[in-house]
MOPAC internal coordinates of N, CA, C and O (Angstrom, degrees):
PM7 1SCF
backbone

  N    0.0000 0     0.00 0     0.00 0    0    0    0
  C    1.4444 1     0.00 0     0.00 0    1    0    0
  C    1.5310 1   109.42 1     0.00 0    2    1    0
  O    1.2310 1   119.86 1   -59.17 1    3    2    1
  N    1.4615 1   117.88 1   120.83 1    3    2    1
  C    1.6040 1   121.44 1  -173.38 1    5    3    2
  C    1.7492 1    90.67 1   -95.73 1    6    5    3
  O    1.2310 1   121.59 1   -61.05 1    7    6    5
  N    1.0428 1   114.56 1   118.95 1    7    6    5
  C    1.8677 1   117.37 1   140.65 1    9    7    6
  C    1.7446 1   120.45 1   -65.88 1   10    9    7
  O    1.2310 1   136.86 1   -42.98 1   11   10    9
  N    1.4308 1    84.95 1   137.02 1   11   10    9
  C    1.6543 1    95.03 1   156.04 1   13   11   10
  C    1.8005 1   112.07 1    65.38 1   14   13   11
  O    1.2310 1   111.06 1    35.33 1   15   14   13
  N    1.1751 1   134.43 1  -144.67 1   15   14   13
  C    1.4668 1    85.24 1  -162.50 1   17   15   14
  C    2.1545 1    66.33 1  -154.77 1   18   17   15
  O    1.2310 1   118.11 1   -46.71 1   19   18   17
  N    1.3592 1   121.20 1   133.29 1   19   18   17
  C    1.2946 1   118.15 1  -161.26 1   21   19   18
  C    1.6647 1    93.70 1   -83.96 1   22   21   19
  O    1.2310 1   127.09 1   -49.30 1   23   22   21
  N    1.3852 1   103.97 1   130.70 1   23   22   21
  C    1.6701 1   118.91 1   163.72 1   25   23   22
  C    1.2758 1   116.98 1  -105.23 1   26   25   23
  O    1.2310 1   122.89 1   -21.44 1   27   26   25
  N    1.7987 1   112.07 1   158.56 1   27   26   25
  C    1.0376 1   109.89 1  -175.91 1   29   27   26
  C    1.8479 1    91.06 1  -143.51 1   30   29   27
  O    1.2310 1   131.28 1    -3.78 1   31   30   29
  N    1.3993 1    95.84 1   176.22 1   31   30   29
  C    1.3919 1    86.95 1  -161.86 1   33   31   30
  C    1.9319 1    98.39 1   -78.38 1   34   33   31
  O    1.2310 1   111.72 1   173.31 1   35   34   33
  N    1.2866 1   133.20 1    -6.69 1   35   34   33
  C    0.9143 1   143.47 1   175.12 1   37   35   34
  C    1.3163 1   113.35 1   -88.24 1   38   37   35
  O    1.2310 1    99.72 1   160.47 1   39   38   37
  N    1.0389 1   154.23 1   -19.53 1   39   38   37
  C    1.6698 1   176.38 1    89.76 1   41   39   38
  C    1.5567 1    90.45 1    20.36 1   42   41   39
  O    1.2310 1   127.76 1   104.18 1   43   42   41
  N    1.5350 1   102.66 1   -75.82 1   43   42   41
  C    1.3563 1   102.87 1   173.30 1   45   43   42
  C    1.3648 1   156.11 1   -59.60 1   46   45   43
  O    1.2310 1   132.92 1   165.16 1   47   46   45
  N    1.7470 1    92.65 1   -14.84 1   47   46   45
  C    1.4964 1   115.93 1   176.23 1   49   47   46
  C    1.5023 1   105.60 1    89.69 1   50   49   47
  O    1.2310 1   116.78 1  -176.65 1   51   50   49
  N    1.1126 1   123.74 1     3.35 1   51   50   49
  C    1.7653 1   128.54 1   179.93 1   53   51   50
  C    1.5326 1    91.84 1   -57.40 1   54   53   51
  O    1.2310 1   113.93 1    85.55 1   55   54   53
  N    0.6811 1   129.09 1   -94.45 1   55   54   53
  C    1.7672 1   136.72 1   177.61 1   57   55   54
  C    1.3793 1   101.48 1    -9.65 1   58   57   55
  O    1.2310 1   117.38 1   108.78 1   59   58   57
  N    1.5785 1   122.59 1   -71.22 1   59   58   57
  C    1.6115 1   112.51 1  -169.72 1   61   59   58
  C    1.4171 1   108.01 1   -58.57 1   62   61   59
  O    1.2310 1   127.21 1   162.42 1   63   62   61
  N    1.2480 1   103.73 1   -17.58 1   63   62   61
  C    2.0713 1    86.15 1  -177.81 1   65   63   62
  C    1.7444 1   116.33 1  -122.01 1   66   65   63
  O    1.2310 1   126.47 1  -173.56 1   67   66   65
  N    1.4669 1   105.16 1     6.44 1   67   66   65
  C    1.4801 1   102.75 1   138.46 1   69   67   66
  C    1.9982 1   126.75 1   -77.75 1   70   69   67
  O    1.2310 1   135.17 1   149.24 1   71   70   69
  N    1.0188 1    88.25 1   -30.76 1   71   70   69
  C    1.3624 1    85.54 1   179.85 1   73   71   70
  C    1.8261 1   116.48 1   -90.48 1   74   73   71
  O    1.2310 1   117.35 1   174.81 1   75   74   73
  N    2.0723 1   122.65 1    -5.19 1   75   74   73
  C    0.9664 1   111.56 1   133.00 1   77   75   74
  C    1.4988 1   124.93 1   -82.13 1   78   77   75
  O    1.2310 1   117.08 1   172.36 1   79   78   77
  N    1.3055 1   123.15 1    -7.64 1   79   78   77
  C    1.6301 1   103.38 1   155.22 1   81   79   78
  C    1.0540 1   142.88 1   -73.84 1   82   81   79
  O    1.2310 1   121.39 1   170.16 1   83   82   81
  N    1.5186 1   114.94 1    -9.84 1   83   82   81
  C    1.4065 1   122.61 1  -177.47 1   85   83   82
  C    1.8647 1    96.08 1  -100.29 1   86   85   83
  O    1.2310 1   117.72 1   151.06 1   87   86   85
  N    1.2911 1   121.94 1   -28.94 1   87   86   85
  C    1.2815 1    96.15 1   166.35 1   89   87   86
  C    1.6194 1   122.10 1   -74.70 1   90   89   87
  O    1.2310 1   117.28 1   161.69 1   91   90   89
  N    1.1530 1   122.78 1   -18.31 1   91   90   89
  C    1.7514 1   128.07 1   168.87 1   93   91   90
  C    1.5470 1    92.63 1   -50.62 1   94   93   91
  O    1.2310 1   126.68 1   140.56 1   95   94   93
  N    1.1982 1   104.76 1   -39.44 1   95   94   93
  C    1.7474 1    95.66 1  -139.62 1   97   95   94
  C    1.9132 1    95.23 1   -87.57 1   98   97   95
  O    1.2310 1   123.88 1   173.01 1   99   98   97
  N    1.1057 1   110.17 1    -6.99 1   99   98   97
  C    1.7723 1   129.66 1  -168.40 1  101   99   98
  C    1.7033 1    78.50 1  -106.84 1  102  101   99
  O    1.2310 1    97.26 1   109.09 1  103  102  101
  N    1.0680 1   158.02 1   -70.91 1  103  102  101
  C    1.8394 1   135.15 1  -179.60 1  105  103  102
  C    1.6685 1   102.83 1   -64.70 1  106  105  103
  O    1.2310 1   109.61 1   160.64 1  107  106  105
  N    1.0880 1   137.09 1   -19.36 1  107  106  105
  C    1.5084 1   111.07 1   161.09 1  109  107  106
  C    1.2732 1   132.33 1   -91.89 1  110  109  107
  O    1.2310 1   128.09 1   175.01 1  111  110  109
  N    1.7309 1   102.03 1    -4.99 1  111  110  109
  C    1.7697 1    84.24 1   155.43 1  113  111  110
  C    0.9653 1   113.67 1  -102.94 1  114  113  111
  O    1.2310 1   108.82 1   165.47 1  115  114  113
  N    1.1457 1   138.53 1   -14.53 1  115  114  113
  C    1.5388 1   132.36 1   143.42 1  117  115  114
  C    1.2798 1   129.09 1    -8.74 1  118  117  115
  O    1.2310 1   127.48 1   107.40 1  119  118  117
  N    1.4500 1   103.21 1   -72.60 1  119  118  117
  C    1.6691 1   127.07 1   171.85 1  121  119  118
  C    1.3224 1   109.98 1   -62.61 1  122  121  119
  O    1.2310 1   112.71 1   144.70 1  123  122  121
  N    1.5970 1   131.37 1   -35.30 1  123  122  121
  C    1.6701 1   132.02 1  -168.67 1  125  123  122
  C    2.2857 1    84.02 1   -86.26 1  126  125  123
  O    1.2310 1   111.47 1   144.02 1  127  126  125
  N    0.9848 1   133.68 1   -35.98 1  127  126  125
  C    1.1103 1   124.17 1  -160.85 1  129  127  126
  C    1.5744 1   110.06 1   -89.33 1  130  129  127
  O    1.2310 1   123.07 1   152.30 1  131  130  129
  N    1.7076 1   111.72 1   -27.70 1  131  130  129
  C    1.5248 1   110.37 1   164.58 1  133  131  130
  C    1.6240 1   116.08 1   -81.42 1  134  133  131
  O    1.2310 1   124.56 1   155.08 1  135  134  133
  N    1.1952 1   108.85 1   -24.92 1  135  134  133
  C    1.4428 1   101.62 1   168.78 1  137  135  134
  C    1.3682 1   129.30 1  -109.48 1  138  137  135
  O    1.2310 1   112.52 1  -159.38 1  139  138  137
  N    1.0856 1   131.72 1    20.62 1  139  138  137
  C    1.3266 1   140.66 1   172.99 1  141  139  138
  C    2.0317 1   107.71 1  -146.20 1  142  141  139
  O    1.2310 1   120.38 1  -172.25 1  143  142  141
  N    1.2375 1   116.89 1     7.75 1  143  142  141
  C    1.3350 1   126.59 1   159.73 1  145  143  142
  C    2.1303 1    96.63 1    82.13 1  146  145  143
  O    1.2310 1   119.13 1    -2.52 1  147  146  145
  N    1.2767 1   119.27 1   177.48 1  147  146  145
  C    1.0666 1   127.25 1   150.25 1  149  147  146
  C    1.2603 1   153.75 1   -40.02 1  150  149  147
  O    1.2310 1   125.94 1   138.06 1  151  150  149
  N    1.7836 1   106.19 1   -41.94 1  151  150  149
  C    1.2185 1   129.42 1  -177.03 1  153  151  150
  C    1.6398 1   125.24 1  -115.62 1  154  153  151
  O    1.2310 1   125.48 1  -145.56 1  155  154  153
  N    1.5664 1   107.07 1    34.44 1  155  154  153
  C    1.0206 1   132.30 1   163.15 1  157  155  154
  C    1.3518 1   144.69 1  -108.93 1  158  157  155
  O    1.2310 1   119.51 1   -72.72 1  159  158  157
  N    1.3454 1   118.54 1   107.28 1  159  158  157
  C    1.5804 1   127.58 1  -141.05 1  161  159  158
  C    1.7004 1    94.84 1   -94.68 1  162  161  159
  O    1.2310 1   126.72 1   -81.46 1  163  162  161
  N    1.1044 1   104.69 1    98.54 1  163  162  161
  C    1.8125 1   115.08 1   157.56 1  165  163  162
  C    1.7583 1   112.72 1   -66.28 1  166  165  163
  O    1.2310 1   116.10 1   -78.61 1  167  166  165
  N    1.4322 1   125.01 1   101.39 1  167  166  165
  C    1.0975 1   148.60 1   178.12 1  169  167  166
  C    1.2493 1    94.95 1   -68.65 1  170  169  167
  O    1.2310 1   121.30 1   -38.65 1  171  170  169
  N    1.8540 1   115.11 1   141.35 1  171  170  169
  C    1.1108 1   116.24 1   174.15 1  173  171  170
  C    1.5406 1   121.85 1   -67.13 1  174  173  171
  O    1.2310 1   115.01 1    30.62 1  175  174  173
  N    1.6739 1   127.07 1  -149.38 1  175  174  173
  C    1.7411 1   119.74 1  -177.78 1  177  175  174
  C    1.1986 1    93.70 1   -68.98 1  178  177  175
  O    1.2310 1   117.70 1     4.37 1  179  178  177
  N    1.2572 1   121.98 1  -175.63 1  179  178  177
  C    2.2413 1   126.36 1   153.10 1  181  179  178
  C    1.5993 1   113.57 1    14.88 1  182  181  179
  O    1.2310 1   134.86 1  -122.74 1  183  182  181
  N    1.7626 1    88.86 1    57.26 1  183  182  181
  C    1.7880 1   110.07 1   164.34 1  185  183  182
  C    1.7939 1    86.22 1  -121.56 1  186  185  183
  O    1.2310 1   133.33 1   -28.52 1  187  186  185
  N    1.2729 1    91.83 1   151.48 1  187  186  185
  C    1.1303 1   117.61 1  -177.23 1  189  187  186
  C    1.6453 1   101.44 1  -117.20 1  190  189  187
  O    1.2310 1   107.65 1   -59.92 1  191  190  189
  N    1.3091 1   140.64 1   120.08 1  191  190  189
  C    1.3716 1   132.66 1  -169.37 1  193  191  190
  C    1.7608 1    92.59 1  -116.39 1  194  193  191
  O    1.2310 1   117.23 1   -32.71 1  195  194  193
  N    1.2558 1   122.87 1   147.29 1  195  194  193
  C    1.3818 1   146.15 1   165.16 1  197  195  194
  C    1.0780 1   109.99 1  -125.31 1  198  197  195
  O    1.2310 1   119.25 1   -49.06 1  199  198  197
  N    1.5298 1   119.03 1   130.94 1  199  198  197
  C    1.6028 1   126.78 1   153.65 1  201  199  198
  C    1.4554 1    97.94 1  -118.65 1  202  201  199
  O    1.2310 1   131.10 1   -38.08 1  203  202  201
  N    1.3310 1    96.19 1   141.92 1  203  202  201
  C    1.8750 1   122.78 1   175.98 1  205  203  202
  C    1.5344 1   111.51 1  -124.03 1  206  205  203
  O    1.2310 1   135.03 1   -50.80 1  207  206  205
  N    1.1623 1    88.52 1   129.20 1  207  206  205
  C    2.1975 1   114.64 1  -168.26 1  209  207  206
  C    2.3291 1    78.37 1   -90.86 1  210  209  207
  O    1.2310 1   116.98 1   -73.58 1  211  210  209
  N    1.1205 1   123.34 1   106.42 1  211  210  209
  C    1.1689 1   112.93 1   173.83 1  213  211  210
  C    1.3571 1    97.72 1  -111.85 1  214  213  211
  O    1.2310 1   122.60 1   -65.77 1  215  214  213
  N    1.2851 1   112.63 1   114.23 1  215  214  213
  C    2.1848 1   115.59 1   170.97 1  217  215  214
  C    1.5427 1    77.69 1  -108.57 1  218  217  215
  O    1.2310 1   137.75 1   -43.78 1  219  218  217
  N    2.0351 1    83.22 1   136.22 1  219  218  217
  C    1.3295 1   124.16 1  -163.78 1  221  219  218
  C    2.0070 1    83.37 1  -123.39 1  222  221  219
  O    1.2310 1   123.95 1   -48.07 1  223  222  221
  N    1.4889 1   110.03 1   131.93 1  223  222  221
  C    1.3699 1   113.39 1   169.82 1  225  223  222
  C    1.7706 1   130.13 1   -53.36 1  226  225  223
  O    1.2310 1   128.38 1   -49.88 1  227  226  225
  N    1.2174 1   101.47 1   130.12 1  227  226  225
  C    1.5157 1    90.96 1  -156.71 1  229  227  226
  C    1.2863 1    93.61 1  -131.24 1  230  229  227
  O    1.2310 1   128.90 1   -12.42 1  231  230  229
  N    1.9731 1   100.47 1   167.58 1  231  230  229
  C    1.7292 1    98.87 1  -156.40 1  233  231  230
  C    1.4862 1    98.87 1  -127.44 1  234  233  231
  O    1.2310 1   133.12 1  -169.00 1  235  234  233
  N    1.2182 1    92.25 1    11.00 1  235  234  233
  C    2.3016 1   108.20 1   165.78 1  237  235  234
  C    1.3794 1    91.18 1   114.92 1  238  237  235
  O    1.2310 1   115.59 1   166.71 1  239  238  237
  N    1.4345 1   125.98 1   -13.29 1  239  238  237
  C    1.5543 1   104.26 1   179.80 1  241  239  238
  C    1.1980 1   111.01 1   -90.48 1  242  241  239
  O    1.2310 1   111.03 1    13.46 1  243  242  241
  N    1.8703 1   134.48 1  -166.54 1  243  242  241
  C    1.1578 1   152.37 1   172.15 1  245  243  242
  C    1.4681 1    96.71 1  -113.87 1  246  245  243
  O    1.2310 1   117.54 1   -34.13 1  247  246  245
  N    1.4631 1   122.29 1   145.87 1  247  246  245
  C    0.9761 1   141.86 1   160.37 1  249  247  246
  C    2.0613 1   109.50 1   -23.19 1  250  249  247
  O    1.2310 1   123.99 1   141.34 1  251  250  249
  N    1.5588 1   109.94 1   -38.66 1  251  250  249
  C    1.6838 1    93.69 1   179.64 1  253  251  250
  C    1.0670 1    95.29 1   -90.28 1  254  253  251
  O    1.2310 1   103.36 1  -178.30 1  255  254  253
  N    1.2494 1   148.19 1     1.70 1  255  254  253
  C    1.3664 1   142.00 1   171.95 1  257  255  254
  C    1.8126 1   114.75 1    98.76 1  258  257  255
  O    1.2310 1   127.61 1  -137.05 1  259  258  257
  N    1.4486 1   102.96 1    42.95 1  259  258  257
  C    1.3135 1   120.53 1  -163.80 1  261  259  258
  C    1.4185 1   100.03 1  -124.32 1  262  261  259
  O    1.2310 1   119.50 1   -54.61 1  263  262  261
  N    1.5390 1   118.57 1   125.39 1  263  262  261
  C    1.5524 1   126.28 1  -174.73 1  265  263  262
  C    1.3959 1    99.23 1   -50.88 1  266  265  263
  O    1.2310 1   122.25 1   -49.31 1  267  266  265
  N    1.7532 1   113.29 1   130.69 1  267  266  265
  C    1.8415 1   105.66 1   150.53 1  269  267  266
  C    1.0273 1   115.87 1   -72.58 1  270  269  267
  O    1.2310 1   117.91 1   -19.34 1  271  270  269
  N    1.5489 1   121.58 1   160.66 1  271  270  269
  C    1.3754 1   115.30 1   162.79 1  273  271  270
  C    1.3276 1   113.27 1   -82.61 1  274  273  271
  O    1.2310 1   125.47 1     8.66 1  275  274  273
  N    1.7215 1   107.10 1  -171.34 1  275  274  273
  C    1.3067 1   102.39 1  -158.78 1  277  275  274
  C    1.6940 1    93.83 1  -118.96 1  278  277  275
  O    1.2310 1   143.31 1   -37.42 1  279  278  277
  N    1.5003 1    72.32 1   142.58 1  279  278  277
  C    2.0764 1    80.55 1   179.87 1  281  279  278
  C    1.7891 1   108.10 1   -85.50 1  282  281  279
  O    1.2310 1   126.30 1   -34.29 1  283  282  281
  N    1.1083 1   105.49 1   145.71 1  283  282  281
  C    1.4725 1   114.31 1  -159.24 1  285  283  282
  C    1.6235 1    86.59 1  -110.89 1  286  285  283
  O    1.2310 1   120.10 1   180.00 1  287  286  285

């Protein structure tokens, strides 16, 4: 005697609409990467993002050991 009636995740259609969510989700980074470039970090909801300009004391060189120029 079988109970209840056997499911599968395909029975249910789970499968057809994971695999249209992962193609949605393959045209929106598409679209976030042609219009906002590569190297742009989309912060999740109630992130707060900071960038910091940090000048580190310097003795006229560059880090390879190459004169900066001089700001006028």
């Amino acid at each position: 005697m079988a109970r209840g009636y056997p499911q599968s995740l395909e029975s249910l259609g789970v499968a057809e609409l994971l695999a249209r969510v992962e193609s949605m989700l393959g045209e929106l980074r598409t679209q976030l990467s042609e219009q906002f470039g590569a190297d742009v970090y989309i912060a999740p909801v109630r992130c707060e993002g900071h960038r910091y300009n940090v000048k580190h004391p310097s003795n006229g060189t560059s880090r390879t050991g190459v004169p900066l120029p001089r700001v006028l």
